[in-house]
C-alpha positions in Angstrom: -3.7 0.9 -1.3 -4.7 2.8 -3.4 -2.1 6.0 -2.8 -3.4 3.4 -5.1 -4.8 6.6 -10.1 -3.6 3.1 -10.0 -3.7 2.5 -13.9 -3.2 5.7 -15.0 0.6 5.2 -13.2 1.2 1.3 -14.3 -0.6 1.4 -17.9 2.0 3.8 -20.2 5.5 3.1 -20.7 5.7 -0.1 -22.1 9.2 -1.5 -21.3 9.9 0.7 -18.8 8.1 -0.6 -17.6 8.3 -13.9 7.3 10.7 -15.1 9.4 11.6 -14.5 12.9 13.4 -11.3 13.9 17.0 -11.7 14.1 19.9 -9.5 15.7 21.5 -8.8 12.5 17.9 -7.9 11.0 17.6 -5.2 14.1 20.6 -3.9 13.0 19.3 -3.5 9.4 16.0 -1.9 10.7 18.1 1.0 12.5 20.2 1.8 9.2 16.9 1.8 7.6 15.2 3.8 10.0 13.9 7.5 8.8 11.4 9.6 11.9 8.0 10.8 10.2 7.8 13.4 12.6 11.0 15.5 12.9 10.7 17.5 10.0 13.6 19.9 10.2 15.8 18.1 7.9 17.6 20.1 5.1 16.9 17.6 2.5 20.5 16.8 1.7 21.4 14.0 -0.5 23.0 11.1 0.2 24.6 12.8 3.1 25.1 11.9 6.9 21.9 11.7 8.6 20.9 14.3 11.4 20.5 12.3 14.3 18.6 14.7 17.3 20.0 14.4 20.9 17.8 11.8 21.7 19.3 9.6 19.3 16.1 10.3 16.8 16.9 10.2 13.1 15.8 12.7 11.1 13.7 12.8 7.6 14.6 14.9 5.2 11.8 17.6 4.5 12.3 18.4 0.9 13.9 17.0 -2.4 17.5 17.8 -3.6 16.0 20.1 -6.4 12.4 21.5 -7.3 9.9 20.5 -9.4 10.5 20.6 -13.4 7.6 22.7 -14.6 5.2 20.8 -17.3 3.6 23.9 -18.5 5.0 23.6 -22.3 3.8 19.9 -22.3 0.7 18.2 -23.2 -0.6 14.8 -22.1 -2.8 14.9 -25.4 0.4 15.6 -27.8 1.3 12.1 -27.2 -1.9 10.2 -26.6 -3.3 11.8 -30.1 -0.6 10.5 -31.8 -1.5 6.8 -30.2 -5.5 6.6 -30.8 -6.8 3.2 -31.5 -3.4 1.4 -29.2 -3.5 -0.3 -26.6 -2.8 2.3 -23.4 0.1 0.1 -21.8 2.1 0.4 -25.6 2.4 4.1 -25.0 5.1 5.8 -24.0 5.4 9.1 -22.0 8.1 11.8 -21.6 9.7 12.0 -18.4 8.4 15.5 -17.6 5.1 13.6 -16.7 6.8 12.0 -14.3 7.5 12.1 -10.6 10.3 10.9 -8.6 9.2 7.8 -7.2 8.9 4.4 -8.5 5.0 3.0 -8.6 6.0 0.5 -5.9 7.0 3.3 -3.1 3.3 5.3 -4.3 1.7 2.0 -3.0 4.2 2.1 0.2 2.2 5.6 0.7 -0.6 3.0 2.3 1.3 3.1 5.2 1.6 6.9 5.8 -2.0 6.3 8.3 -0.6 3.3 9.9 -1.5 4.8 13.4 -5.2 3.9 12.2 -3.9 0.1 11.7 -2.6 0.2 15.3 -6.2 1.8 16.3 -8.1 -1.8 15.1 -5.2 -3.6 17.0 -6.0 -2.2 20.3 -9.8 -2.2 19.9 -12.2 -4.4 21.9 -14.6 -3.6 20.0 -15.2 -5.2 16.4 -17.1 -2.3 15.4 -14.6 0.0 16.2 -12.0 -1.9 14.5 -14.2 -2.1 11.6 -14.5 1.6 12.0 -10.0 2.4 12.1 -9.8 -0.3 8.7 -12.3 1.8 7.0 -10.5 4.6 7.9 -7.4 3.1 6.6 -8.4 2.4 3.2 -10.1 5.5 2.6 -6.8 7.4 3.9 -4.9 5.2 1.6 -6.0 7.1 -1.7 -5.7 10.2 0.3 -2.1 11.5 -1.3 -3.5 11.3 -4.6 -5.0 14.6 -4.1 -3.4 16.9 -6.7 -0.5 14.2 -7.2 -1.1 14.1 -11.3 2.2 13.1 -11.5 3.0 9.5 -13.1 5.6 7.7 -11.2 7.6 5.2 -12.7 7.1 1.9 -14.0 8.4 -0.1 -12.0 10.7 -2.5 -14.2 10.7 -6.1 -14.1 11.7 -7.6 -10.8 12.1 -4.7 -9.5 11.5 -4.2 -5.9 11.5 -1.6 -2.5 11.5 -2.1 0.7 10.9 0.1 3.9 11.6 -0.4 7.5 10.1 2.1 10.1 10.9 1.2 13.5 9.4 4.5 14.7 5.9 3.3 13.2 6.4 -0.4 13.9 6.6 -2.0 10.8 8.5 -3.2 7.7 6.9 -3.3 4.0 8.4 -5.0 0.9 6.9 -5.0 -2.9 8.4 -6.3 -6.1 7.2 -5.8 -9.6 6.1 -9.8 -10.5 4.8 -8.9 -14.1 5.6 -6.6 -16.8 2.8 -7.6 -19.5 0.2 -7.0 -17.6 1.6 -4.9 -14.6 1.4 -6.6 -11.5 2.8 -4.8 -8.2 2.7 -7.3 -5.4 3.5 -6.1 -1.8 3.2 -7.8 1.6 3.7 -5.3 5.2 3.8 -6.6 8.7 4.1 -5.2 12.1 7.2 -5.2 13.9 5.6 -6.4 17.1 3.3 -9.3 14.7 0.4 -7.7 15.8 -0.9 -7.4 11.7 0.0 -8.3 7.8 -1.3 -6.4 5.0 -0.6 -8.1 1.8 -2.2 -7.3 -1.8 -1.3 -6.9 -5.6 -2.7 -3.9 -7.8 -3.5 -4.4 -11.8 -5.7 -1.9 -13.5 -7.4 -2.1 -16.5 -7.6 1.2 -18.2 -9.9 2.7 -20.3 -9.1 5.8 -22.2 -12.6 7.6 -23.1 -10.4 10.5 -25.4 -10.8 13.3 -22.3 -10.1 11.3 -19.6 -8.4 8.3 -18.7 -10.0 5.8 -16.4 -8.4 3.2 -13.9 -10.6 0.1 -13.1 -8.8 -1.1 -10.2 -7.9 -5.3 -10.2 -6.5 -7.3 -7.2 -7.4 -7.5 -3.4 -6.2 -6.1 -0.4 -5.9 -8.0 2.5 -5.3 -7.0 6.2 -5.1 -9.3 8.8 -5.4 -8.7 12.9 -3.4 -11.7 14.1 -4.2 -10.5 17.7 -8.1 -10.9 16.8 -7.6 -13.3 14.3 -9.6 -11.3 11.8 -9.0 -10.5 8.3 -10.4 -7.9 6.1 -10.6 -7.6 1.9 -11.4 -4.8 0.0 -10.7 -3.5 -3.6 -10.0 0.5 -4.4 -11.9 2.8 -6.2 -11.8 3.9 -9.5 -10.0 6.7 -10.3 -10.0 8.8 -13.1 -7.8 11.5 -14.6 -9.5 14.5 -16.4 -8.1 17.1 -19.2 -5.8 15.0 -20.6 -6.5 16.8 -23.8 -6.7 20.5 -22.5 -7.0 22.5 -19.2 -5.3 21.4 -15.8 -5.4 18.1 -14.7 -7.4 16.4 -12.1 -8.9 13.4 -10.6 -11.3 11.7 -8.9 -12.0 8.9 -7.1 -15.1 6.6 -7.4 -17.1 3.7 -7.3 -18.1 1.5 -4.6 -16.0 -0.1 -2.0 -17.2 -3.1 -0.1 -14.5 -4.2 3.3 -15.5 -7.3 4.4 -14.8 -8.3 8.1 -14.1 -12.6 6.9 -14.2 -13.4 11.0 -17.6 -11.5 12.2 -19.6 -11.4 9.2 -19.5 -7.7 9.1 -19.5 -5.4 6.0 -18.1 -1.6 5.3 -20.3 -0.1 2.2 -18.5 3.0 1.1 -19.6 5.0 -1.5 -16.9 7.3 -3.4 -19.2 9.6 -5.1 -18.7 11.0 -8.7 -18.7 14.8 -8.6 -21.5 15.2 -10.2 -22.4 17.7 -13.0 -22.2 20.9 -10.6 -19.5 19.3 -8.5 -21.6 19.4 -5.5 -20.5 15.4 -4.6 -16.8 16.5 -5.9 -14.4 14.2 -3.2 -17.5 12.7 -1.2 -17.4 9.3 0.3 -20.9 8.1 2.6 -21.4 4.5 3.3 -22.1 2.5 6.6 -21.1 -0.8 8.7 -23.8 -3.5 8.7 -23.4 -6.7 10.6 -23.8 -9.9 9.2 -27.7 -9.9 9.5 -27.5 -6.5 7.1 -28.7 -4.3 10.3 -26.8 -0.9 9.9 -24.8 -0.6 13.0 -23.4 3.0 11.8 -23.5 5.7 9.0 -19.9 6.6 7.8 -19.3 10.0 5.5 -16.6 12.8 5.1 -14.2 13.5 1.7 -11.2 11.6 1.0 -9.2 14.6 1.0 -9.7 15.8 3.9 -11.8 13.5 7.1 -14.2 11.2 7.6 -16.7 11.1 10.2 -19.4 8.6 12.1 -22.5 8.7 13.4 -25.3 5.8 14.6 -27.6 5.6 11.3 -30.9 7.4 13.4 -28.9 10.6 14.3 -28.0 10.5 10.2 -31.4 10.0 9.0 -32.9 12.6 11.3 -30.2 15.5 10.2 -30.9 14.6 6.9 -34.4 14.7 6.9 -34.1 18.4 8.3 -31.9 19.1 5.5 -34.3 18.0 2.9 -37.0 20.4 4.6 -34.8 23.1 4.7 -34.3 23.3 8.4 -31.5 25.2 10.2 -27.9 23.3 9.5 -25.1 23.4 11.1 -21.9 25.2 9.1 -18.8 23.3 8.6 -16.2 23.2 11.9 -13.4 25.4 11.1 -10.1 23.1 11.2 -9.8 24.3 15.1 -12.5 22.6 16.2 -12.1 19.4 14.3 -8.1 19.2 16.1 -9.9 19.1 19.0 -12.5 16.7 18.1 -9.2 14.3 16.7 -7.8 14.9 20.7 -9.2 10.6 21.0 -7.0 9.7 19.3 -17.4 20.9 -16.2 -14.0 19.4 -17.6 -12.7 22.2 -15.9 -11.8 20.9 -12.1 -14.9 21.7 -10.3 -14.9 24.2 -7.1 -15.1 22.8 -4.1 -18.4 23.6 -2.4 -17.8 23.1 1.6 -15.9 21.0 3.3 -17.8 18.7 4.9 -21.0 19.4 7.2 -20.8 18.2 10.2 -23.1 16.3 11.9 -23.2 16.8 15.7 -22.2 14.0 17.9 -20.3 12.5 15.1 -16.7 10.5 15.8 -13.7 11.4 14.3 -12.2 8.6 12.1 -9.7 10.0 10.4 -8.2 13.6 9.2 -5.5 14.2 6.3 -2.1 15.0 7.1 -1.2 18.4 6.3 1.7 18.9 3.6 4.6 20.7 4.0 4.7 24.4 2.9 6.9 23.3 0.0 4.8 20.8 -1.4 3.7 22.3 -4.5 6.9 23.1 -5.9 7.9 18.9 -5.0 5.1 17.7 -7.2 2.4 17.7 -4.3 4.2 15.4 -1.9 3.0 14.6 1.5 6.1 15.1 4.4 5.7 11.2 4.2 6.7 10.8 0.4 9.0 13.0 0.5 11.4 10.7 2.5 10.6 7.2 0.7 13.4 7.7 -2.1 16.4 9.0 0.5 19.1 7.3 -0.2 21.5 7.9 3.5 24.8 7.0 3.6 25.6 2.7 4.0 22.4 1.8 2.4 23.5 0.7 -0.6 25.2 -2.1 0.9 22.1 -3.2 2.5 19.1 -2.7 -0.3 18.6 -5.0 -2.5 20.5 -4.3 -5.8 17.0 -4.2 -7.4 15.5 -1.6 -5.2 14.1 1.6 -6.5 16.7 3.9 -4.6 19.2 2.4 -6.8 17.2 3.2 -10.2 19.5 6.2 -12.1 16.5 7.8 -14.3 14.4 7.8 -11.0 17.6 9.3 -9.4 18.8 11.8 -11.7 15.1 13.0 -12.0 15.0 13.7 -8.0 18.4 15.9 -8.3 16.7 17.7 -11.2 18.7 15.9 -13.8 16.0 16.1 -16.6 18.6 15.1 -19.6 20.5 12.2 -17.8 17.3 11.2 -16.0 15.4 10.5 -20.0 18.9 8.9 -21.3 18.6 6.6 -18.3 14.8 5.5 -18.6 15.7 4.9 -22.4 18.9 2.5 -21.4 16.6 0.9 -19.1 13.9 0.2 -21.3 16.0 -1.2 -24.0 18.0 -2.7 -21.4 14.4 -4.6 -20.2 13.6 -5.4 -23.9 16.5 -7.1 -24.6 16.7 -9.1 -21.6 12.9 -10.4 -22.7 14.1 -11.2 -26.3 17.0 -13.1 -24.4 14.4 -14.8 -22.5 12.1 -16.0 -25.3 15.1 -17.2 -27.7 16.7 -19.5 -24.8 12.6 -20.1 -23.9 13.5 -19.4 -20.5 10.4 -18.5 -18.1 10.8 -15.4 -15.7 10.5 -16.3 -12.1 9.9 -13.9 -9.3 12.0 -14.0 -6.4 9.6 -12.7 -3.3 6.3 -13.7 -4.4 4.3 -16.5 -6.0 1.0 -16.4 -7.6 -1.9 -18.4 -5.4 -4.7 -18.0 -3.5 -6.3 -15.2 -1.6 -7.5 -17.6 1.4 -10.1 -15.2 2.5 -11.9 -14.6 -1.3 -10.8 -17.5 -3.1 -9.4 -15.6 -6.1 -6.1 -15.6 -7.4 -3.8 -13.4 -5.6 0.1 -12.9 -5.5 1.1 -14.0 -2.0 4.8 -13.1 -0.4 6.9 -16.6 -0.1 9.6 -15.3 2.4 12.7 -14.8 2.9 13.5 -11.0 2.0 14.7 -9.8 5.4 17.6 -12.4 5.4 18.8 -10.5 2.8 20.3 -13.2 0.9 20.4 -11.1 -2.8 22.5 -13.6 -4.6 20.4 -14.0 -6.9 18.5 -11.0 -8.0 18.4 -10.1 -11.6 20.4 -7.5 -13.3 18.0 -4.7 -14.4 19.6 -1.6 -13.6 
């Protein structure tokens, strides 16, 4: 989604744990409104927004202070005091943190939306099957290097995000604390798609690494084709959580089913292996509903991914199990111009990916800004999701992450105030469950309500309305 290290991010920290389109909500949308593409922002906070002289806003293109360095710390100097509890009881520092709230990682689905707009404009079911591939692979993409926990996202909290510029508005609220459950529902501002799905790990903790099983569907539906598509993300697993650097990897099988056509993506997220020669692969193919392979997908989901008709695959392969003459990688040159349609130890990357000639471009990482690395690996796109610009406070929900102070204080490289504040809120959370439980008085959501995925059957978390009339009356007290 997913983002989506999924478990890794919602399993610690134990407390801390559509209507029609109105004027007013217009208005709402342009205060709201941050450009993905002009990047020459100063990253100032909470100050007047650059607007460009053709009436463009601006996002900011760094955070109010740098990274707090986590070389003195140790994942394992907590964990080892914690063996034989459950995962979701433990509590971790701050320093392990990032500054974002778990609900705007899973808004970092949208950062690829383009490929969304793709499988609206296409004909062609195979080439829209093709762009929602795309999609979900791209939507684990940031995780790359992000080892960084965000926050728990507390009890009813929630975030929203409206991006005129990319056509669409996304809102997510935390609907349950034990076990987490993040529940978000997106639509296009021109009702041309929703995506809608909930995310609940189950983590395992195998005493070097720490594995995220990801629960919950994801749903995306094509209202102009009237198709909908379900899929489930990969594993993901963090490594050297006792010693060495951290890393992770994502695994497992992902099945995207077209409910409409019949048709089935098979993508493979391949473990690295013991060499790390399969280290960030993904392969797979789109079959129809008869099982006939219609196309052979395969790239790295940190960097592209690639297609080809399945004879074209089998034959280079064949040759490459003989030894025959292969093609290097394209330097990044050549693939820009291909995109013109549109150990414990962390293993060494190999080679990018081989290309195989007369392959299609699907999809191709954003690059990061040169500052990344000291703003906890941050794509341009996360980097703007916690901006807080002048008037907005009077707008957002009083429960939305912006508004959180330990989330806040951590961005302006308040370390001290930033722990002080995720310890208020935490007790703050704890009390308000005793509360509940003396007057035996049941938590409700306010955006979503549990029911029924009606493309799989299973139980989902499905968005009941309402949010964008902005009617927060009601909302709970949590910060």
């Amino acid at each position: 989604m997913q983002q989506i290290l999924y478990g890794f991010y919602a399993g610690f920290d134990s407390d801390n744990s559509s209507g029609d389109f109105s004027e007013a909500n217009h208005k709402v949308a342009e205060m709201l409104d941050l450009d993905p593409h002009q990047s020459d922002r100063t990253g100032k906070h909470n100050g007047e927004t650059e607007i460009q002289e053709n009436g463009i806003k601006r996002h900011r293109t760094s955070l109010p202070a740098p990274m707090f360095s986590r070389n003195d710390f140790s994942v394992w100097s907590i964990l080892k005091k914690c063996i034989g509890l459950e995962l979701s009881k433990i509590t971790m520092p701050i320093v392990f943190n990032e500054p974002l709230s778990f609900l705007q990682r899973i808004t970092e689905y949208m950062e690829h939306i383009y490929l969304i707009n793709k499988a609206c404009n296409h004909a062609d079911p195979l080439e829209r099957m093709q762009a929602v591939a795309a999609f979900a692979v791209s939507a684990v993409a940031s995780q790359w290097e992000r080892t960084g926990k965000p926050f728990n996202p507390l009890l009813g909290e929630t975030y929203e995000l409206t991006r005129e510029d990319l056509g669409f508005r996304f809102i997510s609220e935390q609907v349950s604390h034990h076990p987490p459950i993040s529940a978000f529902y997106s639509e296009g501002l021109n009702k041309d798609f929703i995506f809608h799905g909930s995310i609940y790990p189950k983590l395992k903790f195998w005493g070097k690494s720490i594995e995220a099983e990801p629960r919950g569907t994801i749903t995306l539906e094509l209202l102009k084709h009237n198709e909908a598509y379900t899929w489930t993300n990969p594993t993901c697993c963090v490594h050297n959580v006792i010693i060495g650097k951290l890393w992770l990897e994502q695994y497992g099988t992902v099945e995207i089913v077209n409910h409409s056509t019949g048709d089935k993506c098979v993508l493979n997220f391949k473990p690295c292996g013991l060499f790390g020669k399969e280290l960030h692969r993904v392969e797979g193919h789109i079959q129809d509903k008869n099982r006939k392979k219609l196309c052979v997908i395969y790239g790295k989901w940190t960097e592209c991914l690639w297609c080809t008709d399945p004879t074209t695959y089998e034959t280079y392969r064949k040759n490459e199990k003989r030894g025959g003459e292969q093609k290097k990688p394209k330097p990044s040159e050549d693939v820009i111009k291909s995109e013109n349609d549109e150990a414990d130890d962390m293993p060494e990357v190999q080679d990018t990916v081989q290309f195989i000639p007369g392959s299609k471009l699907l999809w191709r990482i954003n690059c990061r800004p040169p500052n990344s690395s000291q703003m906890y690996n941050f794509t341009s796109f996360a980097v703007s999701l916690n901006e807080l610009e002048k008037g907005m406070e009077a707008i957002l929900a009083p429960t939305d992450c912006r508004l959180r102070p330990d989330i806040r204080n951590m961005e302006n490289g308040n370390m001290d105030v930033a722990s002080k504040e995720k310890e208020r809120l935490e007790e703050k959370q704890r009390a308000a469950r005793k509360e509940r439980a003396k007057d035996e008085v049941e938590w409700h959501t306010r955006w979503f309500h549990q029911g029924t995925n009606p493309y799989t059957g299973t139980s989902d978390w499905l968005y009941s309305g309402g949010y964008f009339d902005r009617n927060f009356s009601d909302c709970p007290d949590i910060y």
